[in-house]
BALOLUM-352837 format. One record per residue (C-alpha): x, y, z; residue number from 1; residue in three letters. Coordinates in steps of 0.001 Angstrom, whole numbers, plus 500000, padded with zeros to 6 digits. Example, Ala and Ser with C-alpha at 12.3 -4.5 7.8 and 13.67 -1.06 7.14 Angstrom:
<nodes>
      x      y      z  nr rest
 512300 495500 507800   1  ALA
 513670 498940 507140   2  SER
</nodes>
This chain:
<nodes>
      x      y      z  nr rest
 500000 500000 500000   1  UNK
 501273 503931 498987   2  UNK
 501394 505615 501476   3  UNK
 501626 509837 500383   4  UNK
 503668 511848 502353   5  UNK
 502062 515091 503143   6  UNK
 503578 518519 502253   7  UNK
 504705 521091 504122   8  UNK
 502916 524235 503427   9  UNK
 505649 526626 502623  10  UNK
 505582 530685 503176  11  UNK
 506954 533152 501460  12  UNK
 509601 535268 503579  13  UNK
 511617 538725 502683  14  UNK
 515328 537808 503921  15  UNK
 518839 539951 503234  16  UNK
 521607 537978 501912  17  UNK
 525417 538920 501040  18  UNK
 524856 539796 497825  19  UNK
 528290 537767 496549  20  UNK
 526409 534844 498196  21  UNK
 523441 535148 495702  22  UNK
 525685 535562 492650  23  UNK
 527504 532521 493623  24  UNK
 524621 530832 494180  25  UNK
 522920 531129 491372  26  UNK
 526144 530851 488939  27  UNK
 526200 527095 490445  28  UNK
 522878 526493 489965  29  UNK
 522210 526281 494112  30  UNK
 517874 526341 495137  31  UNK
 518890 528928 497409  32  UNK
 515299 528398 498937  33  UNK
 516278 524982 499345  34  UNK
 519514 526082 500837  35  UNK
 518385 528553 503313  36  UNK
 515364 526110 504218  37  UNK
 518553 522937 505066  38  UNK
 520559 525804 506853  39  UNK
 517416 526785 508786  40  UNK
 516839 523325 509678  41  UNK
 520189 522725 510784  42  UNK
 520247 525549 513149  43  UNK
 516973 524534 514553  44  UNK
 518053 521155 515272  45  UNK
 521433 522671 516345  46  UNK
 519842 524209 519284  47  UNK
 517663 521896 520217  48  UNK
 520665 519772 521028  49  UNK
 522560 522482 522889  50  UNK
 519382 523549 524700  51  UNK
 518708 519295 525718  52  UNK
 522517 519549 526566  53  UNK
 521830 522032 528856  54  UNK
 518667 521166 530888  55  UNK
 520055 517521 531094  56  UNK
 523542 518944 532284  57  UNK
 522889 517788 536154  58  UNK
 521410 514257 534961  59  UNK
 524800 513293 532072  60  UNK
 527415 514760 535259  61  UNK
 525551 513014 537503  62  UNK
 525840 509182 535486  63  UNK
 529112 510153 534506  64  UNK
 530397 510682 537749  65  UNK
 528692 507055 539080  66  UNK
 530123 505294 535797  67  UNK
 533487 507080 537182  68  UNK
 533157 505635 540534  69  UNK
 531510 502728 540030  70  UNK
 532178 501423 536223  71  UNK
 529712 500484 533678  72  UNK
 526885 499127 535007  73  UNK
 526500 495259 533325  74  UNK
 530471 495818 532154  75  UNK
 530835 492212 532887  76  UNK
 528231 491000 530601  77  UNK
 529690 492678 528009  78  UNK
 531172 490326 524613  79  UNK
 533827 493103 523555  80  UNK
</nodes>
């Protein structure tokens, strides 16, 4: 069974860009929607990690600091 994947509605946005950016662009033949859409992305997903790096700060030093003390939970299970 097909399953359709459904589109994103897209928006039109007024942005400023280096102008030697857009000629570059556009002599390679770069979607520079595309473009700015994957470095958008990118930035958003960018954050999200530092910002989940962040509130989870206390809970990764705390489990690093007991696999410091105490080793890796199960280590002698391990095949490797």
């Amino acid at each position: 069974m097909h399953h359709s994947i459904p589109k994103s509605q897209r928006k039109s946005v007024n942005t400023s860009i280096d102008s030697k950016l857009i000629e570059e662009a556009k002599a390679l033949g770069i979607n520079m929607s595309r473009a700015a859409e994957q470095g958008i992305a990118k930035a958003i997903s960018d954050e999200k990690s530092r910002r989940w790096l962040l509130e989870n700060r206390e809970a990764i030093e705390s489990s690093n600091e007991y696999v410091r003390r105490n080793g890796l939970p199960l280590a002698k299970y391990r095949l490797f």
